[in-house]
LOSE-121581 format. One record per residue: x, y, z of N, C-alpha, C, O in turn. Coordinates in steps of 0.2 Angstrom, whole numbers, plus 2048, in hexadecimal, padded with zeros to 3 digits. Example, Ala and Ser with C-alpha at 12.3 -4.5 7.8 and 13.67 -1.06 7.14 Angstrom:
<rs>
[[842,7E4,827],[83E,7EA,827],[842,7F0,827],[847,7EF,82A]] [[840,7F5,823],[844,7FB,824],[840,800,827],[843,806,828]] 
</rs>
This chain:
<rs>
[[D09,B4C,541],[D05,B4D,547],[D08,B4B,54D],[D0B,B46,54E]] [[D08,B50,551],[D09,B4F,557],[D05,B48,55D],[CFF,B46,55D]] [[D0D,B45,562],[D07,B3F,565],[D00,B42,569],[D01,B48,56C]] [[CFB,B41,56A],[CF6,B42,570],[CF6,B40,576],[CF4,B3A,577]] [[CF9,B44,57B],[CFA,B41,582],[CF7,B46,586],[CF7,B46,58C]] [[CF4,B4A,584],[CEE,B4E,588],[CE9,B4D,586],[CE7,B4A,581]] [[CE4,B52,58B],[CDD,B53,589],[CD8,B4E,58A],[CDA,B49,58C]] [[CD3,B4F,589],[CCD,B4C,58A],[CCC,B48,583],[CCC,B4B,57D]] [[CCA,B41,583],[CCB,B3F,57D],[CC2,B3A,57F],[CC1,B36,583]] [[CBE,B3B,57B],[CB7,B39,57C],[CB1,B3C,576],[CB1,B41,573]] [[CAE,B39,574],[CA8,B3A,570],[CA6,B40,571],[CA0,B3E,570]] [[CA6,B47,574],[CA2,B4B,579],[CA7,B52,574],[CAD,B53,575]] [[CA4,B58,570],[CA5,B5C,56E],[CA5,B62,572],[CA0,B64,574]] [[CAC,B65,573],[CAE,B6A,577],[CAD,B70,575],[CB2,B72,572]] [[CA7,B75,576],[CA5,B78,571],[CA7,B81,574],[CA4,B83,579]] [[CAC,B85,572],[CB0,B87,574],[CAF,B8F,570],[CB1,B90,56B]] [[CAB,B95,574],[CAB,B9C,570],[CB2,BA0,573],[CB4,BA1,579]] [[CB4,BA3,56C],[CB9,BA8,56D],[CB6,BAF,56F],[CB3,BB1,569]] [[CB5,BB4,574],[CB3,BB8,573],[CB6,BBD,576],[CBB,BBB,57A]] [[CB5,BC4,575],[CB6,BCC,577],[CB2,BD0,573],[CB2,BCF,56D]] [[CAF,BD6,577],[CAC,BDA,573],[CB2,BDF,56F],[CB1,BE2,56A]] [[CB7,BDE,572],[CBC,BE5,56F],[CC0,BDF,56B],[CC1,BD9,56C]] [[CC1,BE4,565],[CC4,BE2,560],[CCC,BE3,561],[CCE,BE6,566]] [[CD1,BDF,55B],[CD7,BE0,55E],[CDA,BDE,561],[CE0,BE0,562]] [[CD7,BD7,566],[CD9,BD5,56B],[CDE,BCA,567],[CE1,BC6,569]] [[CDB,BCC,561],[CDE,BC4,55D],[CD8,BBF,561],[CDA,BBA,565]] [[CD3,BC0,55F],[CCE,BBA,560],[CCF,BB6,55B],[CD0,BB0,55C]] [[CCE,BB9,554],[CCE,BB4,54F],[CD6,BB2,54D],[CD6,BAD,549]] [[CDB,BB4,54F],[CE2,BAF,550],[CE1,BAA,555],[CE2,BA5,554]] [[CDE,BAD,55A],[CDF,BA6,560],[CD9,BA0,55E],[CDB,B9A,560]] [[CD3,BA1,55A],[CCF,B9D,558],[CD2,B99,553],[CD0,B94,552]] [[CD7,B9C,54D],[CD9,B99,54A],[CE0,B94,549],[CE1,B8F,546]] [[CE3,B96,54E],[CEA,B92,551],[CE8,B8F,556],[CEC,B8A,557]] [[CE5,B90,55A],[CDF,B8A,55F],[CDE,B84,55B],[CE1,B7F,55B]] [[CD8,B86,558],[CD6,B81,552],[CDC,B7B,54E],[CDC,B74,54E]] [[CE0,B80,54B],[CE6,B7C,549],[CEA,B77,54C],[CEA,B71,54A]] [[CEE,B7B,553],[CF0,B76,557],[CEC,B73,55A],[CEF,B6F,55E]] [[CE4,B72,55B],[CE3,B6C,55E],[CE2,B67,55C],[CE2,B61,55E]] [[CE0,B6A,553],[CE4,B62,54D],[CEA,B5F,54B],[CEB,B5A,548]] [[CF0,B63,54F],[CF4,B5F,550],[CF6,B5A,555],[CFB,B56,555]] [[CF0,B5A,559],[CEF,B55,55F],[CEC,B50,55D],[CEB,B4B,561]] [[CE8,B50,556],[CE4,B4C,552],[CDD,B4B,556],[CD9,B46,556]] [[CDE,B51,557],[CD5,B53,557],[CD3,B57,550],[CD6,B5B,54C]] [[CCA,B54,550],[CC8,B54,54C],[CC2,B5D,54E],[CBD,B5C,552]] [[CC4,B62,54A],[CC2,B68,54C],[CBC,B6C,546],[CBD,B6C,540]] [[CB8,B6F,549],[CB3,B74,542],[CB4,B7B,548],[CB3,B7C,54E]] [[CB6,B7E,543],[CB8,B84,545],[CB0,B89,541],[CAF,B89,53B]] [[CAD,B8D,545],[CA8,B90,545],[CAB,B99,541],[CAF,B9B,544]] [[CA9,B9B,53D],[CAB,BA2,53B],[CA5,BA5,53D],[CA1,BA3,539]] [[CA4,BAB,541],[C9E,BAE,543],[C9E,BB4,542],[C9A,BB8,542]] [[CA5,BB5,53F],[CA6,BBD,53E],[CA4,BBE,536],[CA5,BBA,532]] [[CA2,BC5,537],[CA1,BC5,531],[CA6,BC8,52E],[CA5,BC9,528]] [[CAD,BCB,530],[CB1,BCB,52B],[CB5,BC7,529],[CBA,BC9,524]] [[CB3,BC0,52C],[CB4,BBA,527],[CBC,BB9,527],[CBE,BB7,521]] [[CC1,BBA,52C],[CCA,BB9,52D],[CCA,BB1,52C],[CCD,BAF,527]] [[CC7,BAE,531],[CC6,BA8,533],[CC7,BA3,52C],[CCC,B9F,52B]] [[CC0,BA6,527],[CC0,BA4,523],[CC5,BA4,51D],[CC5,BA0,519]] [[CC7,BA9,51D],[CCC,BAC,517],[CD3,BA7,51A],[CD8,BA6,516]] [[CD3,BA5,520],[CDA,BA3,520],[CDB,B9D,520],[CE1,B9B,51F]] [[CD5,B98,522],[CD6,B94,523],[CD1,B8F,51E],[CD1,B89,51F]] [[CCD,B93,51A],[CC8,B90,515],[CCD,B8D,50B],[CD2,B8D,508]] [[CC9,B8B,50B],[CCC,B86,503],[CCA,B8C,4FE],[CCD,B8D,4F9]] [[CC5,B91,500],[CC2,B96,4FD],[CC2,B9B,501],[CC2,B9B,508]] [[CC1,BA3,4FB],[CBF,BA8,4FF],[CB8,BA9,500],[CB4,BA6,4FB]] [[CB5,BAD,505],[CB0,BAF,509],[CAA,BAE,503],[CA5,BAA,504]] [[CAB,BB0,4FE],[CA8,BB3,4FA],[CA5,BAD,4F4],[CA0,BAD,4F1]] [[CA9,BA8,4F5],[CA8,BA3,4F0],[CA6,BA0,4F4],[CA9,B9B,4F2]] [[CA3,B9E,4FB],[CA0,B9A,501],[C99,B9B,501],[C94,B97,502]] [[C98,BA4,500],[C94,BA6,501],[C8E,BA4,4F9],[C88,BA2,4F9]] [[C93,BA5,4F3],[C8C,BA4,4ED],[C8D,B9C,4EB],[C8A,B9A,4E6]] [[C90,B98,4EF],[C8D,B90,4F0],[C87,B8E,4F5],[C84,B89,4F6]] [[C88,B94,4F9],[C83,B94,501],[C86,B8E,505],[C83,B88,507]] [[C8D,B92,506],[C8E,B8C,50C],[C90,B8F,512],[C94,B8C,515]] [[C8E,B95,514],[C91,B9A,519],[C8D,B9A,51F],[C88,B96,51D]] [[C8C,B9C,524],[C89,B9C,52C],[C84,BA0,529],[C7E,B9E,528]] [[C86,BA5,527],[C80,BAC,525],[C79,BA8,521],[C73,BA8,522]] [[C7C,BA5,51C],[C77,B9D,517],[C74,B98,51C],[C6E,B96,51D]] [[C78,B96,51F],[C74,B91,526],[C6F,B95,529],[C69,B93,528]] [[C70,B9B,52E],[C6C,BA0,531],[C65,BA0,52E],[C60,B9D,530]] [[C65,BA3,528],[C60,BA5,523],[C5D,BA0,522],[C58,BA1,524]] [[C5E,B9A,51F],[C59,B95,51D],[C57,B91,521],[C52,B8E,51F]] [[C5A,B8F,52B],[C57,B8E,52E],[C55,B85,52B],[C55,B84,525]] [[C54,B80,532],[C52,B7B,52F],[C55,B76,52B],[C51,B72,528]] [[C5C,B77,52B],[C61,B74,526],[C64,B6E,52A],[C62,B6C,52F]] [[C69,B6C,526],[C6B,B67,529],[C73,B6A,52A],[C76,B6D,525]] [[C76,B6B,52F],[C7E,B6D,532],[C83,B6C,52D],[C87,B70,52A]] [[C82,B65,52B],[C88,B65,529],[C88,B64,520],[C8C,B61,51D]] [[C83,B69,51E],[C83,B6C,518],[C88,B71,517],[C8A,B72,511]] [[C8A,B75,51B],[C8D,B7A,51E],[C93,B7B,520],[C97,B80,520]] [[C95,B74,521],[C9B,B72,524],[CA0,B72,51F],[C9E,B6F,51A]] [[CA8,B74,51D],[CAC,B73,518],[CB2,B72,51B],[CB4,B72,520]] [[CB6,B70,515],[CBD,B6B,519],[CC1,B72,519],[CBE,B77,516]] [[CC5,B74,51B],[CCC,B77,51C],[CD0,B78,51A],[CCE,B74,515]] [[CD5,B7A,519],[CDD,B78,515],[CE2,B74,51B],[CE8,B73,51A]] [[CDE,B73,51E],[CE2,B70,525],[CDE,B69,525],[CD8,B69,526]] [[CE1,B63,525],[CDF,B5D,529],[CDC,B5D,52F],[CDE,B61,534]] [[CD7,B59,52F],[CD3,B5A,535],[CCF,B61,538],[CCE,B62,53E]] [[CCE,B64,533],[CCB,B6B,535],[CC8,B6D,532],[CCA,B6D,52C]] [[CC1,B6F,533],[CBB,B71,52D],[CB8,B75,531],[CB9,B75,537]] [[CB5,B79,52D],[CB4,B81,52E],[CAA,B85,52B],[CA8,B86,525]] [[CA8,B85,52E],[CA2,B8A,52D],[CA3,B8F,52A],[CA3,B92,52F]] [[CA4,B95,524],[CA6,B9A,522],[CA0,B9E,522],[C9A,B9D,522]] [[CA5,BA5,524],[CA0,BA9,526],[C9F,BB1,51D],[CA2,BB0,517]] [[C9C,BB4,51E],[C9E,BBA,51A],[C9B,BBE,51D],[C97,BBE,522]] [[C9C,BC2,518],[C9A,BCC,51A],[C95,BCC,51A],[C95,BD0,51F]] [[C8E,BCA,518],[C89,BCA,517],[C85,BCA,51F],[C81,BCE,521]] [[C8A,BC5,523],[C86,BC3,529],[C86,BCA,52D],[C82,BCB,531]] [[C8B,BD0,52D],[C88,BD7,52E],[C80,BD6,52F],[C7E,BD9,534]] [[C7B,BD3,52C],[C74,BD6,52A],[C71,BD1,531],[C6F,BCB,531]] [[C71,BD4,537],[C70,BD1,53D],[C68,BD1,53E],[C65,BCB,53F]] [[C64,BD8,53C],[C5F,BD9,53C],[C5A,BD3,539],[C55,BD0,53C]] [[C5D,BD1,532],[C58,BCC,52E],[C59,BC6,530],[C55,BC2,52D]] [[C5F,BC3,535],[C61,BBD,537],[C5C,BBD,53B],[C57,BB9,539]] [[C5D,BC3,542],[C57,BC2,547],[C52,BC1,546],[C4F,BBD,549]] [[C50,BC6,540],[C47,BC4,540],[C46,BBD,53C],[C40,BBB,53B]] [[C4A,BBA,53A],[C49,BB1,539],[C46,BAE,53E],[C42,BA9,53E]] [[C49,BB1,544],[C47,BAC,54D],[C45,BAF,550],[C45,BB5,551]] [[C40,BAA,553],[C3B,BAF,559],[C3E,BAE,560],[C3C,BB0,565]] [[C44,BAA,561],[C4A,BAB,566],[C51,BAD,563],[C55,BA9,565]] [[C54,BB1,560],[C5A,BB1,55A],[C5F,BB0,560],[C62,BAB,55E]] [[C60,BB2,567],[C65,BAE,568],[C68,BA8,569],[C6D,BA7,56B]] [[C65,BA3,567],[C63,B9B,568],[C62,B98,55F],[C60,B93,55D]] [[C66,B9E,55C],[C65,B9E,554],[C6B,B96,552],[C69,B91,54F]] [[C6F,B96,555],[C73,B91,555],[C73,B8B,559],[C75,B86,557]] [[C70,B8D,55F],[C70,B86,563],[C6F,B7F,560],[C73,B7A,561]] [[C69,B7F,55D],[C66,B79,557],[C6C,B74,555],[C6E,B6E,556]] [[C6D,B7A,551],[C73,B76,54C],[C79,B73,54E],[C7C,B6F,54B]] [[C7E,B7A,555],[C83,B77,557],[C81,B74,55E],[C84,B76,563]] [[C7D,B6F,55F],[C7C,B6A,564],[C7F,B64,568],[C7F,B5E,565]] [[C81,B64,56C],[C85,B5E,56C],[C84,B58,569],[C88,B53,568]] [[C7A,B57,567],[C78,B52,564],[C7A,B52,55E],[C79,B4D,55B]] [[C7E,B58,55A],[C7F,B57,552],[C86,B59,552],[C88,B5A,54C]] [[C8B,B5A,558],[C93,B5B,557],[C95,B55,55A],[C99,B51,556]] [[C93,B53,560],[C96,B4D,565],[C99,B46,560],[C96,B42,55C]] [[C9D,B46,561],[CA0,B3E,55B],[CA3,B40,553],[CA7,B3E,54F]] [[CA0,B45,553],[CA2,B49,54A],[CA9,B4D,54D],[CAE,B4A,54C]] [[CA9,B50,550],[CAE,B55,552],[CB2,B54,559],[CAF,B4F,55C]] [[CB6,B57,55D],[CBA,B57,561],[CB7,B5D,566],[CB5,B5D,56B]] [[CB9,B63,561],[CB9,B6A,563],[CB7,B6D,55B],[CB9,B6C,556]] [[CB1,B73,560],[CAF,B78,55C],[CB1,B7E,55F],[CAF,B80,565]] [[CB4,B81,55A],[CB8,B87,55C],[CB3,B8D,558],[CB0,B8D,553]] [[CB2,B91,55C],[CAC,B97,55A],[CAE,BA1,55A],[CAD,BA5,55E]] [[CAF,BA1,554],[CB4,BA9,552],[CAF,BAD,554],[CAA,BAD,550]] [[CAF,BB0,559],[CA7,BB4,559],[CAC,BBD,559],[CB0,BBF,55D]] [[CA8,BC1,553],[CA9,BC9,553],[CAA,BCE,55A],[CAA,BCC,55F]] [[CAB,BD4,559],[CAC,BDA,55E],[CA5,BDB,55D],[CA1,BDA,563]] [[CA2,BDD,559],[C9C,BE4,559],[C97,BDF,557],[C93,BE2,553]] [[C95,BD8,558],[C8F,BD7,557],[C8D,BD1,55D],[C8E,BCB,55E]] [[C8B,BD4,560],[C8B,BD4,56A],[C84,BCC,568],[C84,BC6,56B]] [[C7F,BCD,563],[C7B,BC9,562],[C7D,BC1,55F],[C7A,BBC,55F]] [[C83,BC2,55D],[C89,BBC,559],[C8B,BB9,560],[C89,BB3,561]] [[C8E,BBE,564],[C91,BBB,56A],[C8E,BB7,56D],[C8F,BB1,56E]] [[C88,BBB,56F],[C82,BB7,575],[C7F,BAF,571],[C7D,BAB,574]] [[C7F,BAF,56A],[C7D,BAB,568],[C82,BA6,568],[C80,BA0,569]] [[C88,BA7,566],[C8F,BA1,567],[C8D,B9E,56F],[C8C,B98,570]] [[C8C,BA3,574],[C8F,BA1,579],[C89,B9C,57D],[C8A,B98,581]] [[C82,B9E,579],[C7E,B98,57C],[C7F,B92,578],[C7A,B8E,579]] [[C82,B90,575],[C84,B8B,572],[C88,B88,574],[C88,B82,572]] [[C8E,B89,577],[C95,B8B,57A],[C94,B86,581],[C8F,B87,585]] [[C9A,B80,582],[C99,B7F,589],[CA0,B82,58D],[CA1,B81,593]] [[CA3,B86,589],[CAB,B8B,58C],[CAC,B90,587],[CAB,B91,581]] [[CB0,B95,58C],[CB1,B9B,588],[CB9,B9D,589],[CBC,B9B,58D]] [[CBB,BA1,584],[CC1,BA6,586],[CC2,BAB,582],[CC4,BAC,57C]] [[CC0,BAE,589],[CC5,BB8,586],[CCA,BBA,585],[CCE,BBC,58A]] [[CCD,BBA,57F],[CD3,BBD,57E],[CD3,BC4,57F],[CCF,BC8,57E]] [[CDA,BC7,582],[CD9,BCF,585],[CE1,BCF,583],[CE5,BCB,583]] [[CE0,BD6,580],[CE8,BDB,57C],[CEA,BDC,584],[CE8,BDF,588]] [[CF0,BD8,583],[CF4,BDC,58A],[CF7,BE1,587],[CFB,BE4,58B]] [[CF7,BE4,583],[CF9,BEC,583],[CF5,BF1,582],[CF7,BF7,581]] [[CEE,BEF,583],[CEB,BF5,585],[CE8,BF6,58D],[CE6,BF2,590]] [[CE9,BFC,58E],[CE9,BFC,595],[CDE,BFD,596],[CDC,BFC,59C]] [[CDA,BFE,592],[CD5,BFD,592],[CD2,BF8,592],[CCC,BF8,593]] [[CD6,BF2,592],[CD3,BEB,591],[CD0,BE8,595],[CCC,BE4,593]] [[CD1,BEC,59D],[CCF,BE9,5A4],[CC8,BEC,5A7],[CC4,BEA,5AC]] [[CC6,BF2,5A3],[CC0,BF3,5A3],[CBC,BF2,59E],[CB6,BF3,59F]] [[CBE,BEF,598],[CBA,BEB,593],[CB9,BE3,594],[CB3,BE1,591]] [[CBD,BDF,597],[CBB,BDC,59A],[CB7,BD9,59F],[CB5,BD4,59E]] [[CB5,BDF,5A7],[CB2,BDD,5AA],[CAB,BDE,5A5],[CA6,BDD,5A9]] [[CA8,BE1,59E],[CA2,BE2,59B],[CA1,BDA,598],[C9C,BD7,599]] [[CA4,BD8,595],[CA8,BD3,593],[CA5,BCD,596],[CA1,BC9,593]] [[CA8,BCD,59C],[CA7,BC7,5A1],[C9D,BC9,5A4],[C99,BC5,5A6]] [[C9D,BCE,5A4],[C94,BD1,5A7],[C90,BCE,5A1],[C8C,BCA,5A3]] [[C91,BCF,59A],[C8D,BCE,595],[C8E,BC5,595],[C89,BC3,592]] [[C92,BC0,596],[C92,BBB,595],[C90,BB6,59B],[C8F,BB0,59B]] [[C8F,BBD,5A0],[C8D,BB7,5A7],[C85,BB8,5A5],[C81,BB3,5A7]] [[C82,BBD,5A2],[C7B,BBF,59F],[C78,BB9,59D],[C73,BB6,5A0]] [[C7B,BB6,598],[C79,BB0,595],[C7C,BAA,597],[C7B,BA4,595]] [[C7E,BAA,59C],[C81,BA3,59F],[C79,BA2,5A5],[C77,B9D,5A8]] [[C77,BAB,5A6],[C72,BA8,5AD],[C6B,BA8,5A8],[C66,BA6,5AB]] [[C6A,BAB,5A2],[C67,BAA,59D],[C64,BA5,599],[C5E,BA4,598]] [[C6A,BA2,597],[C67,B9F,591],[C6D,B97,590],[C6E,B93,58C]] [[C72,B98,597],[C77,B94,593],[C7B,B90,59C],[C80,B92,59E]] [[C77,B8D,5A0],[C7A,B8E,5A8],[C80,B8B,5A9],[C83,B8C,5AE]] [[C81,B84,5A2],[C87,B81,5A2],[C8C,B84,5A0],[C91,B81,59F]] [[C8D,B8B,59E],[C93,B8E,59A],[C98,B8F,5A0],[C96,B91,5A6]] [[C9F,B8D,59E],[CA5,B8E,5A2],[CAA,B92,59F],[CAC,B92,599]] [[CAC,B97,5A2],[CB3,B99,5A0],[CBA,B94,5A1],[CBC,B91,5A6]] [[CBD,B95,59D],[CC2,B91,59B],[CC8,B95,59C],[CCE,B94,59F]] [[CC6,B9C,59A],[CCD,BA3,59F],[CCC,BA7,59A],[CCA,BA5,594]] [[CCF,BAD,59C],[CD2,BB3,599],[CD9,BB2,597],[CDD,BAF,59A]] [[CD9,BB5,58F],[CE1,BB2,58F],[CE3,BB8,588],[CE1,BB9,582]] [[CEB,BBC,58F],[CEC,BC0,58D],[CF0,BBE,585],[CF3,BB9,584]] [[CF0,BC5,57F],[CEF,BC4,579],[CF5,BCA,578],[CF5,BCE,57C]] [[CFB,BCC,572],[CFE,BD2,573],[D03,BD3,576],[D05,BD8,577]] [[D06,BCC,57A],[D09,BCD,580],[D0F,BCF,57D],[D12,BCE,577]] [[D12,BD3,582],[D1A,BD7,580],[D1D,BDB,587],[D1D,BE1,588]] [[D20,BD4,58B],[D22,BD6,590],[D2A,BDB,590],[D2E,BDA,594]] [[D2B,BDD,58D],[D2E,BE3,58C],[D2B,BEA,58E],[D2E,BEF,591]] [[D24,BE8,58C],[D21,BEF,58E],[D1F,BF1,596],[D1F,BEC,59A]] [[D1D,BF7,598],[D18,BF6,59F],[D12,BF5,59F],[D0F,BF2,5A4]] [[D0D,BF7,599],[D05,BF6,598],[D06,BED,59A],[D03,BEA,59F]] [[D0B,BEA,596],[D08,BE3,597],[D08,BDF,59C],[D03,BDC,59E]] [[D0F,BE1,59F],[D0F,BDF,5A6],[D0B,BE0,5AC],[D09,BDC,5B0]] [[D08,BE7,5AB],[D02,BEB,5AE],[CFE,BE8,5AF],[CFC,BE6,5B4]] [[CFA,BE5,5A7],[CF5,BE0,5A7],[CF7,BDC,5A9],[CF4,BDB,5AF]] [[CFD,BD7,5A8],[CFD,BD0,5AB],[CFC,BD0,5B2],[CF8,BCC,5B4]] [[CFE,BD4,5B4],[CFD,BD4,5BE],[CF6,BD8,5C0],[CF3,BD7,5C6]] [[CF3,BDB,5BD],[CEF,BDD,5BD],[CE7,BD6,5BB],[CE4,BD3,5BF]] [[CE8,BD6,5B8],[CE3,BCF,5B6],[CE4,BCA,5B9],[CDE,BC8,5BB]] [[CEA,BC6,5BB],[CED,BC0,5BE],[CE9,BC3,5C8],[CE5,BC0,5CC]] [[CEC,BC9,5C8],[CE8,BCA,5D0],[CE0,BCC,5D2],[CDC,BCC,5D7]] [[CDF,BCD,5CB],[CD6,BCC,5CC],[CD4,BC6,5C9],[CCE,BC7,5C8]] [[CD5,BC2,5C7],[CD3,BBD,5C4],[CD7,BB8,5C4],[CD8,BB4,5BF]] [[CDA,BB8,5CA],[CE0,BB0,5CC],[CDF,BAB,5C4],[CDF,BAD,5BE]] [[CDF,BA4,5C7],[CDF,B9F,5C3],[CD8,BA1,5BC],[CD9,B9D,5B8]] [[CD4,BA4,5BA],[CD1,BA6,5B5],[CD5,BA8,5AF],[CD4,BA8,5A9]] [[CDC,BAA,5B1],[CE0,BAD,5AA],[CE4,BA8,5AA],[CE5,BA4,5AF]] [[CE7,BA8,5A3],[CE9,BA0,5A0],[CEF,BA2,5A1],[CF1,BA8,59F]] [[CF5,B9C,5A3],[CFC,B9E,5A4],[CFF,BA0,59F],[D05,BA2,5A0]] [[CFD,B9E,599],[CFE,B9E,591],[CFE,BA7,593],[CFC,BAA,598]] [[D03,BA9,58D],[D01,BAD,58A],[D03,BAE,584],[D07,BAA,581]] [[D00,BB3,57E],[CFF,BB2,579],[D05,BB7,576],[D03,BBD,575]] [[D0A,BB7,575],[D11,BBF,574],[D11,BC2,56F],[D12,BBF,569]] [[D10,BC9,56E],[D10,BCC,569],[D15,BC9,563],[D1A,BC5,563]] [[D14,BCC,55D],[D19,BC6,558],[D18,BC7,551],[D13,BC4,54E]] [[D1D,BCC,54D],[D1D,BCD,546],[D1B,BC7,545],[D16,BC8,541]] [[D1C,BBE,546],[D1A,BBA,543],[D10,BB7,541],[D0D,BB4,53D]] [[D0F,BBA,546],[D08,BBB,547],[D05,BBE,53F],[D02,BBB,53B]] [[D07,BC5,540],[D08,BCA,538],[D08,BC6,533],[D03,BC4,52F]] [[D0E,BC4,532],[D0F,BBF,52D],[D0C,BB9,529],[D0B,BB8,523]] [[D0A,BB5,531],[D05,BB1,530],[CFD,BB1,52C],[CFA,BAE,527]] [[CFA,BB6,530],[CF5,BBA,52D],[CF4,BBD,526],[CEF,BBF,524]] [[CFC,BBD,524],[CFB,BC2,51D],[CFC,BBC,519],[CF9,BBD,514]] [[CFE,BB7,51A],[D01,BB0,518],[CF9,BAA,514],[CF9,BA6,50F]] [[CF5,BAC,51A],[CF0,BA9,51A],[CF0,BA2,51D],[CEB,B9E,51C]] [[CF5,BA2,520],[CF7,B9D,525],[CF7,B9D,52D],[CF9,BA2,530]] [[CF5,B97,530],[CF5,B96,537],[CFC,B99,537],[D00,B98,533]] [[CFD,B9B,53F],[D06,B9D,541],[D07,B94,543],[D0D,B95,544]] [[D07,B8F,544],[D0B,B88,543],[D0E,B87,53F],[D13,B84,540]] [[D0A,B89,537],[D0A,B86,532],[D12,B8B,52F],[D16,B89,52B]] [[D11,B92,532],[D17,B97,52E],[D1B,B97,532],[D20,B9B,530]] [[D1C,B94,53A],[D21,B97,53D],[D20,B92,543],[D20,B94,549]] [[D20,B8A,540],[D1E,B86,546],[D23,B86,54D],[D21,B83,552]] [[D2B,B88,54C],[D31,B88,552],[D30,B90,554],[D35,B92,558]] [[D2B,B94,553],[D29,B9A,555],[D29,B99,55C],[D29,B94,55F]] [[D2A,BA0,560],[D26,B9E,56A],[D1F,BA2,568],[D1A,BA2,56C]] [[D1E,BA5,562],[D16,BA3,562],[D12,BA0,561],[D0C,BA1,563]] [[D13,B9B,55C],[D14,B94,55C],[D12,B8F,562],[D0D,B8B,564]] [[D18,B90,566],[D19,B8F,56C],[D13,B90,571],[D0F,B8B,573]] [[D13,B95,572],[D0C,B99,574],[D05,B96,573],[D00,B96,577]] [[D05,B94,56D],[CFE,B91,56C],[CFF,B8B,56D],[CFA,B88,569]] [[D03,B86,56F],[D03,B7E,56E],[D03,B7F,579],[D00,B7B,57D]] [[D06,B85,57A],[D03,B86,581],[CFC,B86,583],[CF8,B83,587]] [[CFA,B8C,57F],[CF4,B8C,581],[CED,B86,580],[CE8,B86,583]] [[CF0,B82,57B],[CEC,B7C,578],[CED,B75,57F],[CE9,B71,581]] [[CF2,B75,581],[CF4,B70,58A],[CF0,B74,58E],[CEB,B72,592]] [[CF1,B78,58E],[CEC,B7F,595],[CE3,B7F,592],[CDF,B7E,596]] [[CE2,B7F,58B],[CDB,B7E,589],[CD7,B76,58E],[CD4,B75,593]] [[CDC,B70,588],[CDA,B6C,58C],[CD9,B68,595],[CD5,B65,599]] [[CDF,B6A,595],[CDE,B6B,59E],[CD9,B70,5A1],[CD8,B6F,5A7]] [[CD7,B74,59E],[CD4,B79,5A2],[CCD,B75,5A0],[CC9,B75,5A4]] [[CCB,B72,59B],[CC5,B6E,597],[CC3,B66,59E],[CBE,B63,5A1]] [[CCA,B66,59E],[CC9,B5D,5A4],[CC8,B62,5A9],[CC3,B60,5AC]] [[CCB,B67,5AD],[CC9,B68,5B4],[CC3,B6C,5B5],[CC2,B6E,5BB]] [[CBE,B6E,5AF],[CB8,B71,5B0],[CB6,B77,5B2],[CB1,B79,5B5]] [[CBC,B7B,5AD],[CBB,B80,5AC],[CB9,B86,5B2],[CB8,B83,5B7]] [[CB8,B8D,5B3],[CB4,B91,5B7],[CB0,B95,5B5],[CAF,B97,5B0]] [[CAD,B98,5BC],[CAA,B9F,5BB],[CAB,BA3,5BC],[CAA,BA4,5C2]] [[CAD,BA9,5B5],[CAD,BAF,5B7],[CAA,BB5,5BA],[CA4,BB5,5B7]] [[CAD,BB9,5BE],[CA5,BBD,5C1],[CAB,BC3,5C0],[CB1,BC3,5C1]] [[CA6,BCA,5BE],[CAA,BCE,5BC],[CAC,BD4,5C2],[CB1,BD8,5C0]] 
</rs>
């Protein structure tokens, strides 16, 4: 384990959504190597799987999807019976210090979640509260989907920070974004008034190209200090890792992308003690 010389060290759960509507962008790498490296700081972390394609889980679970799901130990089973106790739900990791909510395919069935709640966006707040995280955990790390906009809104009123991961190699990024940053200021004047961003933080990166550098200067001059000076570099090791079923620390810990995320985990923290910002799109 790495010594602990940073960060915010307190009773007080940092409850932390990964989000973007556009897929592609490595939300659930940065949620999942996030998570990792902030147990190597000997933080104690529950990493949330929202998505229903359930990556989160397949990579970082003692089980697959599927055998979480006919135990009923997945978010989609928490949702549905309502009135439960959290940490029924809660399951240890293959990782020290790291436990995991597991999602599955199932949670697709958005229609039957909602009609459980007569507020469905507020389907979570309950349960991920500071009154039932604070002192259990460190940091709650939150995998929220592309195409299920009602998952998002629902992490993010739960959420006291946020970060958008964005593909520097697509040049359409910077127009999905400003929808991005619209849809989440919605719920922050909505339903959530303490939500901070913590930054945009480019994903893909491969300064060899010109798309990427485009974005870099492009983002960095609309959005000064909101973009994180991390970046994340593109990297057959990523591949790899992902096919592995392992965090990239664990397969390629003298990696620079490796690197890259023990950067981004110093810049989380600090970005966490100086109180984060708001983005306006």
């Amino acid at each position: 384990m790495e010594s602990n010389t940073e960060g915010p060290i307190n009773n007080i759960c940092e409850r932390i959504t990964i989000c973007n509507r556009k897929g592609g962008c490595g939300k659930t790498s940065v949620a999942i190597n996030l998570s990792t490296s902030l147990t190597k700081k000997g933080f104690k972390v529950l990493a949330l799987d929202f998505d229903p394609q359930a990556d989160l889980t397949s990579t970082l679970g003692e089980y697959e999807p599927d055998e979480y799901r006919e135990n009923v130990k997945t978010i989609y089973d928490l949702l549905m019976k309502k009135d439960v106790i959290l940490t029924e739900y809660i399951v240890k990791s293959k990782k020290p210090g790291l436990y995991i909510i597991p999602s599955h395919n199932d949670l697709q069935d958005t229609p039957l979640i909602k009609s459980r709640y007569v507020l469905p966006i507020l389907c979570l707040q309950s349960y991920l509260s500071h009154k039932n995280l604070d002192g259990q955990y460190d940091f709650l790390i939150i995998d929220t989907p592309p195409h299920f906009p009602f998952y998002v809104e629902s992490a993010l009123t739960c959420s006291d920070w946020y970060i958008i991961p964005v593909n520097a190699g697509s040049k359409f990024a910077l127009t999905g974004l400003i929808k991005v940053i619209q849809g989440i200021n919605a719920v922050r004047q909505e339903a959530n008034p303490k939500l901070m961003a913590l930054g945009v933080l480019l994903t893909l990166y491969d300064g060899r190209t010109v798309v990427s550098k485009i974005m870099d200067e492009k983002l960095r001059s609309t959005y000064g200090d909101s973009i994180f000076r991390t970046v994340i570099t593109r990297s057959t090791i990523q591949q790899k890792a992902e096919a592995s079923g392992q965090p990239v620390y664990d397969t390629a810990k003298t990696s620079k992308l490796a690197g890259d995320y023990r950067k981004l985990r110093s810049e989380v923290l600090k970005r966490i003690s100086n109180g984060g910002s708001i983005l306006n799109a």
